[in-house]
C-alpha positions, 0 to 999 in steps of 0.5 A: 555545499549550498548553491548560491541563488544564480547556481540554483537558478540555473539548476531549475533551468537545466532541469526543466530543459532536461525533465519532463513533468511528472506527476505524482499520485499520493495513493495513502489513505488518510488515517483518522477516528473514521478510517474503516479497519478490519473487523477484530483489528484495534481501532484508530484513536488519535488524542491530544497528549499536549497542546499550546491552548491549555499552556503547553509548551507544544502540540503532542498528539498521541496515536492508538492503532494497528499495524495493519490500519489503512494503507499498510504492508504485510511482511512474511512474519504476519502469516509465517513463523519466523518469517522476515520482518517489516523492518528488514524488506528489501527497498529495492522491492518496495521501490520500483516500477509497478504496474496498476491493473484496472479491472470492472466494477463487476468483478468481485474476486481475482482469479487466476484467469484474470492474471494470466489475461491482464498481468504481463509477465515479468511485472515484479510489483502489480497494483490490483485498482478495483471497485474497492477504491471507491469504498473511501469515498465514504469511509464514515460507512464503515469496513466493507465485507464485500470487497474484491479480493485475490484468489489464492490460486491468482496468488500462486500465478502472480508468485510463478510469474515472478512478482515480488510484491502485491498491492490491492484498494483494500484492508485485505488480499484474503476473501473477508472470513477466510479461515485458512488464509490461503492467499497470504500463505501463497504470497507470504510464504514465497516472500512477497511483499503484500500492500493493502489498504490502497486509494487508486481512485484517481490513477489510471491503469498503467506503469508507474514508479512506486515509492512504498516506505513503511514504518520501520519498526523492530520490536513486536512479531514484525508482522507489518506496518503502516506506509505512506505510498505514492505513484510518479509518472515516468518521463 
């Protein structure tokens, strides 16, 4: 039932007697024609398919991308066969408390001696904030070969320590020309749930709630899919 205006009145009054502020960080990259993938990945297209200025009767943009375009999810089935599907990850993995790991601009690979100094124990969702979050201050430059990535035995510390899902600021957990893509099988093959493609340019290090919905989509291999993400403060 609709609250009338005083029963709504009253219900903003209460609430912010109750609550304290939140704040919320939307930490999604935009997707656009200028949004860096990952070299071989389709690029981003976004076209008019209809439009009211040439007498139409509604906008339709149509939309050409990858799975794994900017701020995205990478499920088992992307590295495992018969892995679980984008579509069936478990919410309750994809929302919860997470902690953001903030590390210095000088360090370019995660290591297994950096999780066991900064990642406490029993975190079940990290959130890895490095140099890479400054790359999307300027995505016109293109896909930065150079960005700091998880080394696979950091991947198998972080699957020991029991976390259930792994986020970086980047298009990849993986170290760019991996060719045996160890740190996805590490974390992949345990079902972790890998988040790629964040902007943690404005959030400080930290816990947060994190909301992370990606596109639920059935048909194709399942291997992932594009989210929008956001992080709330707690009370």
């Amino acid at each position: 039932m609709r609250p009338d205006s005083a029963t709504a009145s009253t219900l903003r009054v209460s609430n912010e007697r109750t609550f304290s502020p939140m704040k919320i960080y939307d930490v999604s990259v935009t997707l656009s024609s200028a949004t860096p993938t990952y070299p071989g990945d389709p690029g981003i297209k976004i076209e008019e398919w209809r439009s009211l200025a040439t007498g139409d009767s509604a906008n339709v943009s149509f939309m050409h991308f990858g799975l794994h375009s900017g701020t995205h999810v990478d499920a088992p089935a992307h590295f495992i066969q018969r892995g679980s599907k984008v579509s069936s990850l478990p919410l309750d993995i994809l929302i919860g408390e997470a902690e953001v790991v903030e590390m210095a601009d000088d360090i370019r690979v995660i290591d297994a001696d950096f999780v066991a100094a900064n990642c406490a124990r029993g975190s079940q969702r990290i959130l890895f904030k490095t140099r890479n979050s400054a790359f999307w201050n300027n995505p016109q430059d293109g896909f930065r070969e150079d960005y700091t990535y998880i080394h696979p035995e950091a991947a198998k510390l972080l699957v020991e320590t029991g976390v259930k899902l792994v986020g970086i600021d980047y298009l990849s957990v993986e170290q760019f020309q991996s060719d045996k893509f160890e740190t996805h099988l590490a974390l992949l093959s345990k079902d972790v749930v890998i988040l790629e493609g964040l902007d943690l340019r404005a959030v400080p290090g930290g816990r947060y709630e994190l909301i992370c919905l990606p596109l639920k989509i059935e048909e194709g291999s399942g291997d992932g899919a594009p989210a929008r993400v956001i992080l709330r403060t707690f009370n």
